[in-house]
N, C-alpha and C positions, 0 to 999 in steps of 0.2 A: 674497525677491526685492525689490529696490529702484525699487519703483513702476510701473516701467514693461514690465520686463521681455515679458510676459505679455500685452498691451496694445494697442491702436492706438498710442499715445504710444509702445511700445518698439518699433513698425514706423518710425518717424517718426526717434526717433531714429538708427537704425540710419543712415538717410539722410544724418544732418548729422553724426554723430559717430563713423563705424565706425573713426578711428585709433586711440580712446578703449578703446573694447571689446575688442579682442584682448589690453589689458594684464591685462583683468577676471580672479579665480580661477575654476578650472577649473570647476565646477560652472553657477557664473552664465555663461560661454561657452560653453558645453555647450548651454544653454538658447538664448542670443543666433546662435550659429554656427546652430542648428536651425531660428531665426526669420530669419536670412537666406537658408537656402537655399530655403525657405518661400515668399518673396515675392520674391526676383531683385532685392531693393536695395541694392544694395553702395556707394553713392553718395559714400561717405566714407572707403574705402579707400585707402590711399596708394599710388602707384605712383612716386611717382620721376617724376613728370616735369612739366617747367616749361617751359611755352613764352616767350619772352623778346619783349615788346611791340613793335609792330612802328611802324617810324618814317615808314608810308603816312599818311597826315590820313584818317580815318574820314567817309563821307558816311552812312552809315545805323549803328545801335545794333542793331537786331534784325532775323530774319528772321522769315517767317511760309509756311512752305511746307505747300501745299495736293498732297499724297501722291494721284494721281489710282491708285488699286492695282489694277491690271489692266491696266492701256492706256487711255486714253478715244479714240475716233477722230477725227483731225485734220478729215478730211470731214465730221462732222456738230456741228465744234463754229470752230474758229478758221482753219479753211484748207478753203471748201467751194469744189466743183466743181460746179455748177448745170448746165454743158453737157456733163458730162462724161457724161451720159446715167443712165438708170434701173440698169444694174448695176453704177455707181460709188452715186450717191446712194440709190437705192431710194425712197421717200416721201416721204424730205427732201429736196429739191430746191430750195429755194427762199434765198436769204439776205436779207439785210437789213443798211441802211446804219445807220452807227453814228454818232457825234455827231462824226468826224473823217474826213472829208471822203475819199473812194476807199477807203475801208476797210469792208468788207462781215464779217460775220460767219454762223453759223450762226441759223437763222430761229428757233431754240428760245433764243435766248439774247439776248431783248429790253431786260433792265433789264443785262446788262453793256453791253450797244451802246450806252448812254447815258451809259457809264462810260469808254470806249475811249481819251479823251483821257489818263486817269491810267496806261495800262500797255502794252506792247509787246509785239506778236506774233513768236516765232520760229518762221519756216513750211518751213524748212531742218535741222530739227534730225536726226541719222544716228548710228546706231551700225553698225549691217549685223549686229542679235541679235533673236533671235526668241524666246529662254529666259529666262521668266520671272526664274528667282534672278540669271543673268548681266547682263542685261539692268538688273535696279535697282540691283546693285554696281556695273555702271560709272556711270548714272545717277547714283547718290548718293555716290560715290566720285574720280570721273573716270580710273578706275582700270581697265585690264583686268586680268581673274584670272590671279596666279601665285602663287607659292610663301606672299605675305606678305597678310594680310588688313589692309586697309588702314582706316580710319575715314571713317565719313561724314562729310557735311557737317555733322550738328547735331553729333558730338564732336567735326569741328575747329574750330568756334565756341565749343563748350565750353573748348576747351581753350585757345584765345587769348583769350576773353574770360567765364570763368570764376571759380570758387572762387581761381584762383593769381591772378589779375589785381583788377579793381576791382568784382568781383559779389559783394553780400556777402547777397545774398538768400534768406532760409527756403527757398524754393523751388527746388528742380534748373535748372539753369541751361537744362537740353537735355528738355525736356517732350512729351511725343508725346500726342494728342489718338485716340481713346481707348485701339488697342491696337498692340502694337510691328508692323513692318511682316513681319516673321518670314522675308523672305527670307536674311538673311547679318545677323551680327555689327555691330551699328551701329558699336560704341567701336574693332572692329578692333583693331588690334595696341597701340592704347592703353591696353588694360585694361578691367575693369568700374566703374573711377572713373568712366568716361564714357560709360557708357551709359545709356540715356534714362530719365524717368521718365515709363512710360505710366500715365492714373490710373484708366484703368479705366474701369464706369461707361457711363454715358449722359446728358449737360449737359440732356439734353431731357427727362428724368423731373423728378418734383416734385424730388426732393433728389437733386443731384447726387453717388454715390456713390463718394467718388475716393480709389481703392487707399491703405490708410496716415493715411489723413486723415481721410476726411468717412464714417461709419459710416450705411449705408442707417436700418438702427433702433436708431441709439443716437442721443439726445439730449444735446446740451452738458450738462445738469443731470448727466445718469449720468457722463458719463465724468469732468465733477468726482467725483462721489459713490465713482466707481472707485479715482482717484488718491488720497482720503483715505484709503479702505480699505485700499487697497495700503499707503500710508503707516505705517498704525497695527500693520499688520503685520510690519514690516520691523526685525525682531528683530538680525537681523545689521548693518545699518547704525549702529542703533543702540547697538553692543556697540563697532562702530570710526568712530565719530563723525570721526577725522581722519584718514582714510585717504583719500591725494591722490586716487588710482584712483576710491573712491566719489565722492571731491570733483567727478573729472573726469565723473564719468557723471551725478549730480546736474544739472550742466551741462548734459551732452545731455538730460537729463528737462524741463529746463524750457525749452529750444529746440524739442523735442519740443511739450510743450504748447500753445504761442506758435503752433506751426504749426499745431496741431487746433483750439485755440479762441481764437486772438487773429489780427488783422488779416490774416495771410496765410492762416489756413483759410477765414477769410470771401472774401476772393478766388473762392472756386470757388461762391460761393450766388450763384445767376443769379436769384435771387428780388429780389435788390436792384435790377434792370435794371428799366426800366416795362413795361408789357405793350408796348407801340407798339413801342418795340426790339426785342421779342424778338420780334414779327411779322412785325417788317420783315426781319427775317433769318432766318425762316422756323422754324415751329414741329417742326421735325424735329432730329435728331441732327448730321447737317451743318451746319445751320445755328445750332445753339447752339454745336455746336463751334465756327464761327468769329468768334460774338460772345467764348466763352471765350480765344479765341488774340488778339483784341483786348484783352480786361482782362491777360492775360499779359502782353502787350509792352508794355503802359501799367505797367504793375508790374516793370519792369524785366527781364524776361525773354527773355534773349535768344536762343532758339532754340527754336520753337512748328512742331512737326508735325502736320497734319492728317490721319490716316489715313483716306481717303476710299475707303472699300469698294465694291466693285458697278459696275466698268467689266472686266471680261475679259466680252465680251456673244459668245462664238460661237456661240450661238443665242438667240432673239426680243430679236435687235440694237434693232429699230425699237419694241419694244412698251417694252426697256428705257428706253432714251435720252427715250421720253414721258415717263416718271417722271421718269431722272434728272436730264434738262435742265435742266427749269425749276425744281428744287429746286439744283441746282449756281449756276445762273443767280442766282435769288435771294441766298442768301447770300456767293457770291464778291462781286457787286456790290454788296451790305449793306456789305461789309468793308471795301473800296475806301471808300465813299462816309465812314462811317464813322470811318475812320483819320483820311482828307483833312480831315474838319470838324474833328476835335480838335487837329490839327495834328501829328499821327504817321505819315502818310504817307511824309512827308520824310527819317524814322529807321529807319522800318521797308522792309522788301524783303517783296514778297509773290510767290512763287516757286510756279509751278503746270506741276505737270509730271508724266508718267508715266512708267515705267519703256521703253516702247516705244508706235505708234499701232496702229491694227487696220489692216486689208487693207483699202486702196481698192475694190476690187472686192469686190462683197455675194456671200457664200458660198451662193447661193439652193441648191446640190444639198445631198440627203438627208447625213451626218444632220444638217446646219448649219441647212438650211430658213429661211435669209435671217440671216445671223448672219456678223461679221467675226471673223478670228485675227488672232494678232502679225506686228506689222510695226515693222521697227526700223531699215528703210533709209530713210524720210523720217516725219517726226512732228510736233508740234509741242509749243512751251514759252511761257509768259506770265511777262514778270517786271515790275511795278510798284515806284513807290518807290522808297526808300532812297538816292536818288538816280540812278536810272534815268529815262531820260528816257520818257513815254509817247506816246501817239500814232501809233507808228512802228511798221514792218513791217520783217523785216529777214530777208533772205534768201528763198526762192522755190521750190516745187515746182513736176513738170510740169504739164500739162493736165488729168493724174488724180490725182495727188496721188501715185503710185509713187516718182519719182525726185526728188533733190534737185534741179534746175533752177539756181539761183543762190547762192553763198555759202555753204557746209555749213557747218555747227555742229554741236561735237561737245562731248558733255557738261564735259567738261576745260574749255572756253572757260566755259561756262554758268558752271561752278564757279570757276573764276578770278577771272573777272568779280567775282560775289559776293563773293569775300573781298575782292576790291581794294576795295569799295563799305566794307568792316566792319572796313577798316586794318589788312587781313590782308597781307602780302605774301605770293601763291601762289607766286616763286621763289624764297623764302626756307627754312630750315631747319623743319623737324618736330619735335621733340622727341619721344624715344618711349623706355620704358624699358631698348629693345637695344638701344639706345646706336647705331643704326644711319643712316647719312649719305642720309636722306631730304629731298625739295622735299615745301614742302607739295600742288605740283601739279608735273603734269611738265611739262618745257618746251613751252610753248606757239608754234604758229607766226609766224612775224612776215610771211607773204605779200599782199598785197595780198589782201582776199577771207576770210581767214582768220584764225585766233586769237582774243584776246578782243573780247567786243563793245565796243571804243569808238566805235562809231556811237548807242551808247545812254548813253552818259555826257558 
């Protein structure tokens, strides 16, 4: 085997070089074919398709979207109803003003209120789904379910600004924080060239151990000490010294390496951070993760998903939402603040949103015992950055948070929006290997009230 085969390095590779490897002789593919279906990294496989750059002027570089997976409830966090009585709010009842003036937020979420100015509340957001899986495809897609699985949003960023395009980074373009979101097909009808790379792991352990890369117990010293050994083994390479094939995987062995032990595997050691940063964004798993999705997008990475677990609360809703507030709280506005001072705010989109909200009304009968479900007729979504304008409120529930009240927003718009922000054009063509006559979104309204948000740009 030629070094890597066998290896964290020939997981790594497979990553940056899988056109390379299918040419390799049957034995060594044998081995590599069995290492990719192994680990789900196909990342380098060719599919035929080139999306052709788009002639919108780009206000932001990367997104950074905060995967709320469950639902989180618009009433206990960016659209509360304080009068709406005890069996809308239950406990939380109370809100609190933020640093922009008529803008009240949830009482649990003190250090974003002092952030309010950098980001915008959608309090209008509707789909009319209550199911889970359907509910984050259209969500991450702007797509309803039919015959054709469509790509989310981080492979249609991958794929306009990408491997084809001007990303020429060690690193997956489309990165998911720590595990895939597992409802539907991210890369959709794309292929597995664009499908995400989740690393696994926990940022919040001493050594961050990220799928492919960073080995919980293995030390830089061994995995040189690996690749000599391998080396000195490699009886076959040695026998065809110029054989373009090993020439070409040679290649990926040492992009491979580069990733594990040169400047881009050190990207994921949060040990380099000071302690005071990694406080300030809170010593938990959420919260390293979105110091890690901040060194991302400073490393040019343009497409950082946060999969943020532990919002579907239909029972001990309020015992939940203690914990998860003020630790959501924490680092979302770590992030914001963050960005803002290095001056990445401006590039980056920070997109916070859940597949649907819970039920305004608190589920107090048995077996819920004070616990909300899905709710996907009114909800809400946060977008900061990238040239979004902050400060602002835009659109409006009723008195209980049930119905949409002013301006619906429908995921399509959300998605629009964003690519128009990433010099996407959303009317423009799809590229897909069916050769099939796709908009990257589908037409969007042009009604007074409706369509994308240019109230926020």
């Amino acid at each position: 085997m030629r070094g890597q085969g066998r290896n964290k390095a020939g997981v790594a590779s497979l990553i940056l070089c899988g056109e390379t490897i299918m040419a390799i002789m049957t034995r060594r593919e044998a081995l590599i074919r069995s290492a990719v279906g192994a680990t789900g990294l196909m990342f380098g496989f060719p599919s035929g398709v080139r999306a052709e750059p788009s002639t919108t002027p780009a206000q932001a570089k990367a997104v950074i979207q905060i995967w709320m997976w469950g639902g989180p409830s618009h009433l206990d966090t960016f659209d509360p109803k304080p009068d709406a009585g005890y069996d809308y709010c239950g406990p939380l009842n109370k809100t609190i003003p933020t640093n922009v003036e008529g803008i009240r937020i949830g009482e649990l979420l003190p250090n974003l209120a002092q952030q309010a100015d950098k980001y915008s509340i959608i309090r209008s957001m509707t789909h009319g789904v209550n199911g889970h899986e359907t509910a984050a495809y259209i969500v991450q897609t702007g797509r309803k379910p039919d015959r054709l699985v469509y790509p989310s949003a981080g492979a249609v960023v991958s794929l306009f600004k990408g491997y084809d395009h001007d990303y020429t980074g060690l690193i997956p373009p489309y990165v998911v924080l720590t595990q895939l979101q597992g409802r539907f097909s991210e890369a959709g009808f794309l292929g597995p060239r664009y499908k995400p790379f989740a690393t696994g792991g926990d940022p919040n352990q001493k050594r961050f151990a990220v799928e492919g890369v960073v080995s919980q117990d293995i030390s830089e010293e061994r995995q040189r000490s690996r690749r000599e050994l391998f080396h000195s083994l490699d009886s076959l390479g040695k026998a065809m010294p110029s054989n373009p094939q090993f020439e070409k995987l040679d290649q990926c062995e040492e992009k491979a390496y580069d990733l594990i032990l040169g400047d881009a595997g050190k990207l994921f050691d949060l040990s380099s951070e000071s302690d005071e940063i990694r406080e300030q964004y809170g010593r938990n798993t959420f919260g390293q993760s979105c110091l890690m999705a901040r060194r991302l997008v400073e490393h040019g990475v343009p497409y950082v998903t946060i999969n943020y677990k532990g919002w579907d609360t239909h029972k001990q809703h309020f015992e939940i939402m203690r914990r998860k507030l003020p630790e959501m709280d924490k680092g979302m506005a770590m992030l914001l603040q963050d960005l803002s001072t290095r001056g990445l705010l401006d590039s980056t989109i920070v997109w916070w949103s859940g597949e649907f909200g819970r039920t305004p009304k608190v589920q107090w009968e048995a077996p819920w015992n004070g616990g909300r479900g899905h709710y996907g007729n009114c909800f809400c979504a946060v977008l900061a950055g990238g040239g979004f304008k902050g400060g602002r409120v835009v659109g409006a529930s009723n008195a209980t948070g049930e119905e949409v009240a002013e301006r619906p927003v429908y995921p399509q718009d959300v998605l629009g929006s964003i690519y128009e922000q990433l010099g996407i054009n959303p009317d423009g063509p799809m590229p897909n290997p069916r050769g099939l006559e796709i908009q990257v979104m589908p037409t969007s309204g042009n009604e007074p009230g409706k369509g994308r948000l240019k109230e926020l740009v």
